[in-house]
N, C-alpha and C positions, 0 to 999 in steps of 0.2 A: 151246671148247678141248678136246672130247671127242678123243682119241686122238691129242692134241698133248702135254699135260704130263705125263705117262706113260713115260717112253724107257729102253729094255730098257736093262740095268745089261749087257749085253753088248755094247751098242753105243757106253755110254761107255769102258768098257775095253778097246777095240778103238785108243781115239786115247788113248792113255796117253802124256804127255809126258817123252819123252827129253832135256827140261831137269832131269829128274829121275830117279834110278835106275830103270833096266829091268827092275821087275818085274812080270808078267803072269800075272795069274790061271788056274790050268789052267779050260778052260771044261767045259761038260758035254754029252754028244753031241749034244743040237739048239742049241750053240752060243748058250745062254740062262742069265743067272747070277739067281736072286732076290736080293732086297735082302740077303735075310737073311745068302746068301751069301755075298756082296761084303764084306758089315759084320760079317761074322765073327769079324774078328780086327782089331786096328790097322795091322797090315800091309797084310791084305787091302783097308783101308778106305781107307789112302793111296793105294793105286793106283787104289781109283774117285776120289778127288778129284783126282786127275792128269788123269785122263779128262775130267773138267769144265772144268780148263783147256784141253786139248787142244781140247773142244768149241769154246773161244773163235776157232778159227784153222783150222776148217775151210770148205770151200763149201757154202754153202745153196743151195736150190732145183739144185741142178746145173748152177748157174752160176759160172762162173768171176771173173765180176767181184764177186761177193759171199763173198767169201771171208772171213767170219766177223766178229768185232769191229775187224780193221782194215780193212775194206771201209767199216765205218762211218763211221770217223773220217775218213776219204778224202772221201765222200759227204758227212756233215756238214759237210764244210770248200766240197763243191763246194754246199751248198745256200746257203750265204753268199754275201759280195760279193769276199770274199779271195782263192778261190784258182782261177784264171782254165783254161779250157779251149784252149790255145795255138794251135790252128788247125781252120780246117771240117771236117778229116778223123775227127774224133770218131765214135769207137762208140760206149764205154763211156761209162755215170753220164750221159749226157745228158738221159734225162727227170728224171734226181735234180735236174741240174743247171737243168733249166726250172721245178721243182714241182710235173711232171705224173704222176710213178709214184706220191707218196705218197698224192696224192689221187684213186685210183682205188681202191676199195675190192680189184679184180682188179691193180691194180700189185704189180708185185715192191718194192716198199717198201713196203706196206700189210704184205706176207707177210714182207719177209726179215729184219728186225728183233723184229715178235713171235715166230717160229720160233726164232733165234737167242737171246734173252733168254728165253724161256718153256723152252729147253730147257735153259740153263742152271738155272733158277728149279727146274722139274721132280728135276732130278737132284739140287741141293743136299738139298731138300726131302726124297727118301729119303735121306741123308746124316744133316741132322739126324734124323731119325724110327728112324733105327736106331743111331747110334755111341754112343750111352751103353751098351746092352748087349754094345759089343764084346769081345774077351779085348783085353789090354795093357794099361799101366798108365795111370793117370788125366792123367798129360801128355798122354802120345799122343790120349785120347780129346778132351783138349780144342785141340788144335792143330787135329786135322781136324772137329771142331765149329764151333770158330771160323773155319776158313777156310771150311767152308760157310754160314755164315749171313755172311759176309763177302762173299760169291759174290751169293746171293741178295739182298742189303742192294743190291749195284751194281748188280745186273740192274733189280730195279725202279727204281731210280733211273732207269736208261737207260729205260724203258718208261714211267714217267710223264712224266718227259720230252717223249717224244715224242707221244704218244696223246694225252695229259690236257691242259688248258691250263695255262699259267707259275701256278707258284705265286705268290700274291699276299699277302702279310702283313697288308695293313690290310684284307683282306676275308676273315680268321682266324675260321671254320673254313670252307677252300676247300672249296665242296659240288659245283663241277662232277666230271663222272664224270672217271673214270682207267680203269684196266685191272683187271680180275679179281683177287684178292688173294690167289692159292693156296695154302696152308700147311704143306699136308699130301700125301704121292701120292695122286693122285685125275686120273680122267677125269673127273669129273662138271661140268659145264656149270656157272662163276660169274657170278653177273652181277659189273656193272662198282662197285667201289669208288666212295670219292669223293676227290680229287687229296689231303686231308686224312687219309682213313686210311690211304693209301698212303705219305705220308710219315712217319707216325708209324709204322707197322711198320719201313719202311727206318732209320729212326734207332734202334727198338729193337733189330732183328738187327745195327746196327752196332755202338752202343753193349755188346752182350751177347758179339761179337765180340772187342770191344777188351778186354773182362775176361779173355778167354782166351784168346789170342794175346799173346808174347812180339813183343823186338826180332829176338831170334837167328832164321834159319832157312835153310836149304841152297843156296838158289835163288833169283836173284832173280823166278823168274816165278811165284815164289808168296805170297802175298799175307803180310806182317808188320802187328806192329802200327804202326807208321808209316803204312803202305799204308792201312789201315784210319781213323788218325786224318785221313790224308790224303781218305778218302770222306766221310768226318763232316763237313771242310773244305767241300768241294765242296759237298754235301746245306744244310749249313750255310749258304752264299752263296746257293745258290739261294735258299730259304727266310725271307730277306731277315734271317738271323740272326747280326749283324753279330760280336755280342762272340763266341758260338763258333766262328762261320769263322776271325776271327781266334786263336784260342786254340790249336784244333784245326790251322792251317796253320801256326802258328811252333812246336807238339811234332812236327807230321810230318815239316819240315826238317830239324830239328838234328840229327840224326846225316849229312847227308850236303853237300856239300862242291860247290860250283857250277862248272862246269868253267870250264876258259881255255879264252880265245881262240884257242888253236891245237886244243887239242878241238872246239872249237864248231864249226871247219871242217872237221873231221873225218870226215863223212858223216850222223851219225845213225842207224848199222849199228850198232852195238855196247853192248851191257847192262854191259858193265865200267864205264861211263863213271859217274865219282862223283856224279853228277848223279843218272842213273835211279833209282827208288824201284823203278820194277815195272814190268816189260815183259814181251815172249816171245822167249826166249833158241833162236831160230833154228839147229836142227841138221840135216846133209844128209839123213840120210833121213826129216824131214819138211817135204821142200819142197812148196811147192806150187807151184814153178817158174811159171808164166803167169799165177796167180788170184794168188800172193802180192801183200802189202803194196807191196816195194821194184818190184817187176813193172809197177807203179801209178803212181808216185809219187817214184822215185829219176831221176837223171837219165842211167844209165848202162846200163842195163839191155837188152839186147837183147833189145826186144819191140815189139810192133806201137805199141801204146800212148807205150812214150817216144819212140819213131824219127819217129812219124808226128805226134802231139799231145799232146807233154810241155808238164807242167805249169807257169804259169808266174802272180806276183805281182801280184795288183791294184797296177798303175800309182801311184795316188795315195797308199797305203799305202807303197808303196816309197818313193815323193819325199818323204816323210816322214821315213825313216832319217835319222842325220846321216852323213858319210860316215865320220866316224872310229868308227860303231858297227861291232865285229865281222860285225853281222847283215845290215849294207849288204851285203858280201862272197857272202854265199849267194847272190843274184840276180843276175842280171846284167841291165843294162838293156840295153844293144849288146853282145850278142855274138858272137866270133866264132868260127876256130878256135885261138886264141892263148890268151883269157881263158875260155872255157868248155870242161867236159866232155859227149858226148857220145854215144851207139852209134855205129856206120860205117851214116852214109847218114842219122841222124838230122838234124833240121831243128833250126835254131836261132831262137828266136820273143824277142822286146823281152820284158824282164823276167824271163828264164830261172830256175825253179827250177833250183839247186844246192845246195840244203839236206842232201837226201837221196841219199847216194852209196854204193852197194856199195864193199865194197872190193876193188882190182884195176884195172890197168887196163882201157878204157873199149875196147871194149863187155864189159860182165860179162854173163858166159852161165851165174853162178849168183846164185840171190836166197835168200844166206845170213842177208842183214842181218838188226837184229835192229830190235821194235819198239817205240816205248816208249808205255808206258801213262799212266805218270805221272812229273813228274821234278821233282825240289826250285826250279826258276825258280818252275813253278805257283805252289808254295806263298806262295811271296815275294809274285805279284801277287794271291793269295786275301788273306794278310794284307793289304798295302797297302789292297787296296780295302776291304775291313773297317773297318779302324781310316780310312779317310776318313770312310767314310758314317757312322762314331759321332762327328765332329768332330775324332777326333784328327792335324789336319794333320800335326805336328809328327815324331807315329811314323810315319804312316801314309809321308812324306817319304824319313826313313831309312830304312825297309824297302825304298824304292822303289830309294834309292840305292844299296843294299847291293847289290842284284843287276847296276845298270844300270853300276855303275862297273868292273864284271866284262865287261860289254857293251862298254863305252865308255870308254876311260881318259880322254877330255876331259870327259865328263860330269858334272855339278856338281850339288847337291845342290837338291833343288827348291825354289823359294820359291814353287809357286803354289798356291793354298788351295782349298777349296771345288770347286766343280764344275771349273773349271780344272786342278787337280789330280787329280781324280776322271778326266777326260778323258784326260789324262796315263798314266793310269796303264791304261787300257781299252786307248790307242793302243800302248802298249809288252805289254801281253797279247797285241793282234793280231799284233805284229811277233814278238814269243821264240815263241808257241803255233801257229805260220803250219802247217797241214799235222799236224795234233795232234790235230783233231778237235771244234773249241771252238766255230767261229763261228757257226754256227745256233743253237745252245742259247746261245751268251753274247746275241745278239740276240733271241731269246724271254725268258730270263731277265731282261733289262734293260725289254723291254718296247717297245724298237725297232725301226724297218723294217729292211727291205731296201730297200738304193739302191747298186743297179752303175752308177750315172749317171755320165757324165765317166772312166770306167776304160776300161782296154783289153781289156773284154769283147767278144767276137766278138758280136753282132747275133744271127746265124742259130744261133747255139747255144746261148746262154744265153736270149734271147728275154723273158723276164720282168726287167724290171727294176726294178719298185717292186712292194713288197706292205706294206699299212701296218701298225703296231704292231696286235696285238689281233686282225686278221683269220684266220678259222674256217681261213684255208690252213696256217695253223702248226699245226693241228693234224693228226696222218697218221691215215686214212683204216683203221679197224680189216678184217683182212682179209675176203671173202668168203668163205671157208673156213670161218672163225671164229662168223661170223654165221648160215651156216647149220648147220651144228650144234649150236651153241650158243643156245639158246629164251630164255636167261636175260639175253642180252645184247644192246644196241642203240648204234647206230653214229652216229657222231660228227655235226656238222653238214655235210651235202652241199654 
């Protein structure tokens, strides 16, 4: 990791998010700020943790299709069986989408995920290490405190995740390796933790987070303490820790309010929406026009990508719907130009995503939308699954029903138990999370294959279509880069 987790304090303040006040550090003639300087003062230290979010939303490696943490959730959703590649004219995410970049230790998912998480981890890490001596008052210091160890708490989450194998509860203390466990600014080469200590720091920087972070804050693209009880949520479920995911995902809801059905068709562009917890509040001049999110992933968007092979709903996942759900609505099975939107000249493919829509009419030649990170459904199905796997049908039921009757006004409160209901409640995750980012890690988490079998996955592009539970391909391929520079660390199973 020599001269990866290190990143000049001028090149995070260079992507200062204009989801938040515009204010920019004078720099100093070779355009380089030390820590010390940044963390100066409270002011000064807000605008480097601006920078950190900003980090999240730009392109890595100088590609365009990896355009920061929503490039991920994209990919993650294409390295599942859900979210289908709509015809052969495919560029982008195809080797994501075969399984063949992560496990190339030279693939661009070996690199574009540690790069991106480790710069983020980097940056936090001066953040903490210097905001207790800043000038300003002891709020300020502990807001941008706890959003940085907030920052960092997510990041490795997403990095053990991915590198380390699923956490496994009844084989407590997980000793296979993880990622390097950074703490402090430093180049110096770590070897690899083990998936156990990595989870215990990520719960103590959140838990020490949530002590100092409020509910109130400016923006929704900066992390509150909800946003925070909501990571605990997640970390929690992975972790097979049923009573705090549940605990931690029904305090991270209750302030906010689940949208209607006329919202829910509404595109999926917009952070106002009462729904969102924390997203990235998308402003013109920090587009990234062609590499963004909706660029990807909307169905409206004039670019090579929707025109040519937009995205479109694993088949039996849809027949699944019922038709009176809201959520049937976002796809379309036959479409044509009556019942669908789409660019001039785009193609229209069986099962059409229309989840995700800029707003404007079609073709939109800007990718304003915004993206959401997290949003109060989640929480409903972290609880639900929680209180099933503790026994408790009965809550675990209503929780389910609370959200789905929002979904579905004919939908009726469940009576079925046990795995039944368990099933239940996975199937309706896949259907509200479609495009969110969830299905690769909810299938490592759970412990289950991949099976595109019987769906309307194209053959020549997706080309893998079973990988069983457990197998060394879930784990991604630590990069080249990383391995040789780094003496102290060794690489996953080939």
């Amino acid at each position: 990791m020599k001269n990866k987790l290190l990143i000049l304090i001028a090149t995070v303040l260079s992507m200062i998010s204009t989801s938040c006040e515009k204010t920019y550090l004078e720099t100093s003639p070779t355009a380089s700020i030390d820590a010390a300087s940044a963390y100066a003062t409270t002011k000064n230290a807000a605008s480097a943790i601006n920078g950190i979010y900003r980090a999240l939303v730009v392109r890595y490696l100088s590609s365009q299709g990896h355009f920061g943490h929503p490039a991920m959730m994209i990919i993650l959703d294409h390295m599942g069986e859900d979210m289908i590649i709509g015809t052969t004219a495919a560029s982008w995410h195809v080797a994501e989408t075969r399984w063949t970049s992560h496990r190339s230790d030279v693939g661009t998912m070996a690199r574009f995920p540690y790069e991106l998480y480790y710069r983020i981890i980097g940056n936090a890490n001066i953040g903490i290490a210097n905001i207790d001596n800043a000038t300003g008052t002891q709020a300020e210091r502990d807001q941008i405190k706890g959003e940085a160890l907030a920052l960092r708490g997510w990041a490795y989450f997403n990095l053990v995740q991915l590198y380390g194998q699923r956490y496994d509860a009844a084989k407590k203390p997980n000793s296979q390796l993880a990622v390097p466990l950074v703490l402090t600014p430093t180049t110096e080469g770590l070897p690899r933790a083990t998936v156990e200590e990595v989870y215990a720091q990520i719960n103590k920087d959140l838990t020490q987070a949530a002590g100092l972070l409020k509910s109130t804050r400016a923006y929704k693209s900066h992390i509150n303490l909800e946003v925070v009880k909501g990571f605990l949520a997640r970390v929690a479920l992975t972790q097979q820790n049923w009573a705090d995911a549940a605990k931690y995902a029904e305090e991270a809801r209750k302030p906010y309010t689940l949208m209607s059905e006329t919202q829910y068709l509404d595109g999926f562009a917009d952070i106002t929406n009462p729904e969102w917890m924390w997203g990235f509040d998308h402003v013109e001049d920090q587009s990234e026009f062609f590499g963004a999110y909706h660029s990807y992933i909307s169905c409206n968007f004039n670019s090579t990508v929707i025109r040519t092979y937009p995205k479109a709903i694993n088949s039996l996942l849809y027949n699944a719907i019922p038709a009176t759900d809201v959520r049937s609505k976002v796809f379309v099975r036959t479409p044509t130009t009556a019942n669908s939107i789409v660019p001039t000249g785009g193609v229209r493919v069986p099962f059409l995503n229309q989840k995700f829509r800029l707003p404007g009419a079609a073709p939109s030649t800007s990718v304003m939308g915004d993206i959401p990170y997290m949003r109060a459904s989640e929480m409903y199905l972290i609880e639900a699954e929680a209180k099933a796997k503790l026994g408790q049908d009965a809550a675990a039921a209503k929780v389910l029903f609370d959200l789905q009757s929002k979904r579905d006004a004919a939908y009726k409160l469940s009576t079925n138990t046990g795995a039944k209901l368990l099933d239940e409640i996975y199937l309706n995750r896949r259907i509200e999370l479609w495009g969110e980012g969830f299905r690769f890690l909810d299938l490592k988490r759970l412990n289950q294959p991949l099976n595109r079998n019987g769906t309307n996955a194209i053959a020549s592009i997706a080309v893998l279509y079973d990988v069983p539970a457990g197998d060394k391909q879930w784990e991604f391929l630590l990069p080249r880069r990383e391995i040789d520079a780094n003496k102290a660390i060794i690489q996953n199973p080939l």
